[in-house]
Phi, psi and omega in degrees: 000314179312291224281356210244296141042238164295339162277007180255294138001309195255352193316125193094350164324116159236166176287300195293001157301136132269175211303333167270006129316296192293352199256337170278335179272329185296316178316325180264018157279270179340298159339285170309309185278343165316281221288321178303330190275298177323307162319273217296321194263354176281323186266020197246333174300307208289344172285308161328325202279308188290322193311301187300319169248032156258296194317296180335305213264296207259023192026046195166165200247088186246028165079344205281124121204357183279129159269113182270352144318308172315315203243352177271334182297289196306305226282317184283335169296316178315270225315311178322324184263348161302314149352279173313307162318300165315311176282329194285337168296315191257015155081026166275020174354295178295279170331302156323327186271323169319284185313308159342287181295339188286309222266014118343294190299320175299307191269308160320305159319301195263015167282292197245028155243321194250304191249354175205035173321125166087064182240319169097012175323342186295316188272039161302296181329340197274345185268353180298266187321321136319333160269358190259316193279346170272319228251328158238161186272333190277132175287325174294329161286007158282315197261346160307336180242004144296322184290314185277321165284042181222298202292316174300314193289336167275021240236308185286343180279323217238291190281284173276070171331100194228353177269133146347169174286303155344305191267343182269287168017315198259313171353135157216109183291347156302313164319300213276304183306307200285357183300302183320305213279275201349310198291317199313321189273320169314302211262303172343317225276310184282325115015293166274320158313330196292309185297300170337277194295351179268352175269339183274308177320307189295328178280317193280352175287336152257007176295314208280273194328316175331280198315303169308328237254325192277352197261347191294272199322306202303311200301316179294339164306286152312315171312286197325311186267357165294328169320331198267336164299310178298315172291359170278306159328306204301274208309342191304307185301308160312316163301334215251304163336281208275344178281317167327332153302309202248021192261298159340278181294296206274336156311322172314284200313009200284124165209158178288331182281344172281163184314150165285349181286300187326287153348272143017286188319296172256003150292340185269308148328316156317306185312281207305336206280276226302330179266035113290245265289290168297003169282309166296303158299340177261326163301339171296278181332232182019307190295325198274326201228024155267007198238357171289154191263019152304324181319126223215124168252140183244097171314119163234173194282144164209138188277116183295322200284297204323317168302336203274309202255357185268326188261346169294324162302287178306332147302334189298297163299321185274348147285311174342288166004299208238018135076024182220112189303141189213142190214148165228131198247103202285139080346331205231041147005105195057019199254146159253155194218130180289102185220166157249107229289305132005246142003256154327349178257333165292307185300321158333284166322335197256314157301350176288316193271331172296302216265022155252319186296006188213356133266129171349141155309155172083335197259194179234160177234151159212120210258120167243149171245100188219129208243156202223142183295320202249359189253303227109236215233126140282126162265102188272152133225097174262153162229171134307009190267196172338300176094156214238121122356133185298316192284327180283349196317342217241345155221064160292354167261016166260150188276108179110343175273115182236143188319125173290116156207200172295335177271323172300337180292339170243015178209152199078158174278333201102337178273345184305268179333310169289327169299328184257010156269344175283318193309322227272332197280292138003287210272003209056006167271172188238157163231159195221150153227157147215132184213138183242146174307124169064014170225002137116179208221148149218110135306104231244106168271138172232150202217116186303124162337322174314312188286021198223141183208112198208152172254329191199150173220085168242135164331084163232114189272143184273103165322139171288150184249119110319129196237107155290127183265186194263163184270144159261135198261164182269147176304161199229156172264122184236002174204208222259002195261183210263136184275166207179099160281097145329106176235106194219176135255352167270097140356290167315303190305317182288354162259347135298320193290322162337283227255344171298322187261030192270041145282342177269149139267130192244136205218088199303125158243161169227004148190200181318311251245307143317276194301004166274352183282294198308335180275342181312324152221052176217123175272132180252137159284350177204167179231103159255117151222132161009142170264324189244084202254131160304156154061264193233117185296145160005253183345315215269306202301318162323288198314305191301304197300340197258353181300291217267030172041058162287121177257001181328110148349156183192093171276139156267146165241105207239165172268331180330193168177034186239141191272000158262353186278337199256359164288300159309330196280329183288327235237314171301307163136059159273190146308318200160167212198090139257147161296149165244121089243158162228180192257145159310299184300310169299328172298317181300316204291330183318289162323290198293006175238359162289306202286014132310290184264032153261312184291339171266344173273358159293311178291347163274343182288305209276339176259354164226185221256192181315295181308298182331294185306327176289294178327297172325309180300313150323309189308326165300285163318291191301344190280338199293309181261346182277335173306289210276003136308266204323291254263304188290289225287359203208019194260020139302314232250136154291341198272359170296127183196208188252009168275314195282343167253344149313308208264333190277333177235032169052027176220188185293145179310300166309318166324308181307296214289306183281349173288310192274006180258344203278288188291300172264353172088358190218183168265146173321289185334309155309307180309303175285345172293332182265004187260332188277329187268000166256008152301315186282317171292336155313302190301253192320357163276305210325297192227097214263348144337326197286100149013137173273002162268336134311313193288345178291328172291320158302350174227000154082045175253098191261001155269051186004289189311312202289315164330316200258348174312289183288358189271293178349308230261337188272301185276322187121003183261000000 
C-alpha cells in the first residue's frame, strides 16, 4: 500500500528534472490525492450522517436529503483531480498546475455563493497564495493570488451578497487583509528558508559525492594494483620457479661417470637458467634505482647503426627458431647518439623480447631506422603479432601492468615496458606505441637532434634477412614403453622432463591447446602438464579432458605454490600437484603409480559393459550435486558437519568419507571448510560494510578469529 503511495506521489518525476521541478509536481501530486480523500471522507460523512437521521426522524430511508448541485460539485472535483494526475503522468506539469488552481477557484467559489452560502467557505481562499508559492519560483505570481483570493473572499459580503446585513456590517476588511498577508508572508517566509537549506544541502551533498566519487577512484585504483601486483608475483614466481627447476634437476645429474659433452650440456643449461634469473632480478633493481634521485645517466657517443646491429645478431637465431622474419632496416649511417650504452641496450632488449614473444610462427618483426633534419633520429621495432587494445594502449608502460590475452596469463612481470619507458624518459627521449588488433604493434623511440651527432646520413636499407627453422617432429611411440605426453611452453624444461623420463616414450605440447590436437589422435598413458601456459592453460586444458571424459591420469607440475590454484586443479580430479623447483624421484614415484591405477581403470573399463560405465558416472555426478547442495543449503548452520551429511545421504560416516575422497579428491571436512571460506570471501566482496561476526554467522563459524584467520591465510584478506 505504502509503495502504491509513493508511486502516486511521485507520478511525472523525471532524472533529467531538477530537483525544484520535481519536487513542485510531487507537491501538486499531493495536493491532489489531500483533497481528493477529503472529498471522500466529507461526502462519505454527509451521507452516512443523513442516512442516520431520515432512519431516526422517518423511520426509512427516502434519499430526500441528496442535494444534486452538492454531489455533482464533489463528483467534478474527483474527476479534475484525476485529471490533473493524468497530465502530470504525461509530463504536462504546467498545465496540470494551471487546472489545479481554476478548479481551486472554481469550486470554492461556487461552494460559498451556491451551495453552502453564508457558511464561511470563502475563507478557503486563505490557502490560494500558499499553493501558488510551493507550486511557483516567481514571488510575484504568490502575491498575484493574494490579490485574487483576498478579492474573491469579499465577493459574498460586497458583490453576490449571501450574508445579513449584520455580518457584512461586522466584516473589518483590514482585519480579514492582514489575516490573509500574515499567512501569505509565514509560508514565503519558511519557503526562503527552505531554499537556503536546500541549497546548503545540495552543496554539502556534492561535497559527499565528490568525495565518494575520489575514494571510489582511489579504491579502484589500489584494487588494480593490487591486482597488478598479485599477477606480478604470481608470473615472478613462475618466471624464477622454472630455471630454478632445471637449475636444480640438471645439478643432480651432474656426475663424473658421464662424458664431458654430457656435463658440458648441462652445465651450459645450468649457465643459461641462472642468468635468466639475473636478468629478472636486475631489471626489478634497475626499475627501482631509475626512479632514485641519485640516479645519474653516463652518456657516451655511439654510432646507431654498429648498435643496432649487435642486437639484430644477437636476435636472429632466436626469431629463426619460430620461423619469423626478422630485418633491419639502418637509415642513418654513420650517425651517432649520445646514451647510456648500459641502459639503452635494455630497453632495446626489452622490445626485441615482446615482439618474439607476442609473435606468431610465421609472422614478421623489423628494427627501422629514420633520420629527420628537424625531429633526430626514430628508432621502429615493428611486429606482426597479437596487437594492443585501444583502451589499454595508454597503459603497457605502467608498472605491474599487463594486456590481458593468452600469453600474459602465464608470462612475464609487467615490468619490461615500464622499465624501458623510464630508461627512454631518462635519456630525455619519448616512446610511442601504435597498435591494431590481429595486426601487430610498432614501437617508436624517438630521440631529438640535440642529442644526435652525425657526419653523413645516406639512405640505405639493409637487405632482408629471412630465417626459416626446420619444423620439428614430434617423437612418436615406436616400442612397448609406456607413453607420457609432456605440456610446457618452457623448451628447457621439456627437455629436462625429457631427460628425467627417459624411460618413457615422450611425447612434446607447448601448450593446452596443442595437446588437445596431439590427443586427438593419439593415446597416453600419463598427461604432465604445466600449470600456467599461453593460449590454453593447465586448468582449461583439465576441464576440457574431463568435458570429453579423458580418464587419462594428470599430474600438474607448477610453478603456483598458492593454495587455491591447487585446490581448483584438485576439485577437477587430477592425479597430482607438484611444485617446481621438484625432486626427481617424486615425479617418478607419482607417475608410475598414476599409470598404475590408470591400468586398473582400463581393466575394469575393458570388464563392464557401456551401459554400467555410464551409470557410474551418472552416479558420480548426481552424488556430486546432492552433496555440495546439501552443504550450500546449510552452510549457516554450525551443526553441519560430516555426521549430519553422513546422516542426510544415508550412509555411513566412513562410507561417506571414502565416496567423497573417491569422487571429489578431498575429505567431508575439507569439503565444508572450502565451501564456508568461500562463502565468507564472496560475502566480504559483496558487502565489504559487513561485521566480521556477521559474515561468521552467515557461514555457520562460530569463531570469528580462526575464520578471518584462514581467509588471511588463504586469500591475502
Amino acid at each position: 500500500m505504502k509503495e502504491k503511495y509513493e508511486s502516486l506521489l511521485n507520478l511525472g518525476i523525471q532524472k533529467r528534472y531538477t530537483n525544484s521541478l520535481n519536487k513542485r509536481i510531487r507537491l501538486l501530486n499531493t495536493f491532489c490525492v489531500i483533497w481528493g480523500i477529503v472529498v471522500l471522507i466529507f461526502v462519505s460523512l454527509e451521507l452516512i450522517v443523513s442516512i442516520v437521521l431520515e432512519v431516526i426522524n422517518h423511520k426509512t430511508i427516502t434519499f430526500a436529503f441528496i442535494d444534486i448541485r452538492f454531489f455533482f460539485t464533489h463528483f467534478f472535483i474527483l474527476i479534475s483531480l484525476i485529471l490533473i494526475l493524468f497530465l502530470n503522468k504525461n509530463l504536462h506539469f504546467k498545465w496540470g498546475r494551471f487546472y489545479f488552481l481554476s478548479v481551486f477557484v472554481i469550486a470554492n467559489s461556487y461552494a460559498s455563493l451556491i451551495i453552502s452560502p453564508g457558511h464561511y467557505v470563502e475563507y478557503y481562499f486563505v490557502l490560494l497564495s500558499p499553493i501558488v508559492s510551493t507550486l511557483y519560483t516567481k514571488k510575484s505570481s504568490s502575491y498575484l493570488a493574494l490579490i485574487i483570493g483576498f478579492l474573491i473572499f469579499l465577493t459574498p459580503y460586497y458583490i453576490y451578497v449571501v450574508y445579513p446585513t449584520e455580518y457584512v456590517d461586522r466584516l473589518i476588511i483590514l482585519e480579514s487583509a492582514c489575516i490573509f498577508l500574515v499567512v501569505h508572508l509565514l509560508v514565503n517566509y519558511f519557503k526562503s528558508n527552505n531554499l537556503v537549506y536546500e541549497k546548503l544541502l545540495a552543496l554539502e551533498r556534492d561535497k559527499v559525492l565528490s568525495d565518494k566519487f575520489i575514494l571510489e577512484k582511489q579504491e579502484a585504483e589500489l584494487r588494480e594494483l593490487s591486482e597488478f601486483k598479485s599477477h606480478f608475483f604470481v608470473n615472478l614466481s613462475h618466471e624464477i620457479r622454472t630455471p630454478l627447476t632445471l637449475i636444480q634437476g640438471y645439478t643432480n645429474q651432474l656426475t663424473f661417470k658421464e662424458s664431458d659433452k654430457e656435463n658440458k650440456e648441462k652445465t651450459t643449461v645450468i649457465k643459461e637458467q641462472c642468468q635468466q634469473m639475473q636478468d629478472i632480478i636486475n631489471s626489478i633493481m634497475d626499475l627501482s634505482k631509475m626512479e632514485s634521485d641519485q640516479f645519474e645517466l653516463i652518456r657516451i657517443p655511439v654510432d646507431v647503426n654498429s648498435f643496432l646491429e649487435k642486437y639484430f645478431t644477437n636476435f636472429q637465431s632466436l626469431f629463426a627458431k619460430k620461423n619469423i622474419d626478422f630485418t633491419f632496416n639502418n637509415n642513418t649511417l654513420k650517425t651517432n647518439i649520445l646514451i647510456d650504452k648500459n641502459l639503452f641496450s635494455k630497453a632495446i632488449s626489452n622490445l626485441l623480447s615482446n615482439a618474439l614473444k607476442f609473435t606468431p610462427i610465421n609472422g614478421s618483426v623489423a628494427i627501422n631506422t629514420t633520420f629527420n633534419n628537424d625531429d633526430g633520429i626514430t628508432i621502429n621495432v615493428i611486429d606482426s603479432g597479437i596487437g594492443i587494445h585501444k583502451e589499454e594502449r595508454e597503459n603497457v608502460f605502467k608498472r605491474f601492468y599487463q594486456v590481458k590475452n593468452d600469453i600474459t596469463k602465464s608470462q612475464g612481470s609487467g615490468i619490461g615496458l615500464a622499465f624501458t619507458k623510464s630508461i627512454v624518459n631518462a635519456h630525455h627521449f619519448s616512446i610511442d606505441v601504435k597498435s591494431s588488433i590481429g595486426k601487430g604493434s610498432c614501437f617508436s623511440i624517438s630521440i631529438p637532434k640535440n642529442y644526435v651527432s652525425s657526419a653523413i646520413h645516406q639512405p640505405k636499407v639493409k637487405p632482408q634477412n629471412t630465417f626459416k627453422s626446420n619444423e620439428q617432429t614430434k617423437p612418436t611411440s615406436i616400442n612397448k614403453k609406456q607413453n607420457i605426453l609432456v605440456v610446457d611452453d618452457h623448451e628447457q624444461m621439456r627437455i629436462y622432463l625429457k631427460k628425467v623420463l627417459k624411460n618413457y616414450n615422450v611425447t612434446e605440447a607447448e601448450d593446452g591447446k596443442d595437446a588437445l590436437s596431439i590427443l586427438q589422435n593419439n593415446s597416453f598413458d600419463l598427461i604432465l602438464t604445466d600449470y600456467m601456459m599461453p593460449v590454453m592453460d593447465g586448468e582449461t586444458l583439465v576441464k576440457e579432458l574431463k568435458k570429453q571424459q579423458n580418464k587419462t591420469p594428470i599430474i600438474v607440475l607448477t610453478a603456483r605454490t598458492d593454495q587455491q590454484g591447487k585446490l581448483s586443479m584438485l576439485r577437477l580430479g587430477i592425479d597430482g600437484y607438484l611444485h617446481k623447483p621438484f625432486m626427481e624421484e617424486e615425479l617418478l614415484i607419482n607417475i608410475k603409480n598414476g599409470i598404475a591405477l590408470y591400468k586398473n581403470v582400463k581393466d575394469f573399463d575393458k570388464e563392464t559393459s557401456p551401459e554400467e560405465l555410464k551409470n557410474l558416472n551418472e552416479y558420480a555426478d548426481k552424488f556430486n550435486t546432492k552433496i555440495t547442495t546439501y552443504i550450500n543449503q546449510n552452510i549457516n548452520s554450525p551443526l553441519l558437519s560430516v555426521d549430519a551429511i553422513a546422516e542426510y545421504m544415508a550412509v555411513s560416516r566412513s562410507t561417506l568419507n571414502r565416496k567423497v575422497k573417491s569422487i571429489l579428491g578431498q575429505t567431508v571436512n575439507q569439503l565444508i571448510q572450502e565451501a564456508r571460506l568461500e562463502k565468507a570471501r564472496n560475502l566480504r566482496a559483496e558487502n565489504p560494510l559487513a561485521s566480521k561476526k556477521q559474515i561468521a554467522e552467515a557461514v555457520g563459524i562460530t569463531n570469528t578469529t580462526y575464520l578471518f584467520d584462514k581467509l588471511k591465510e588463504r586469500y591475502g584478506i
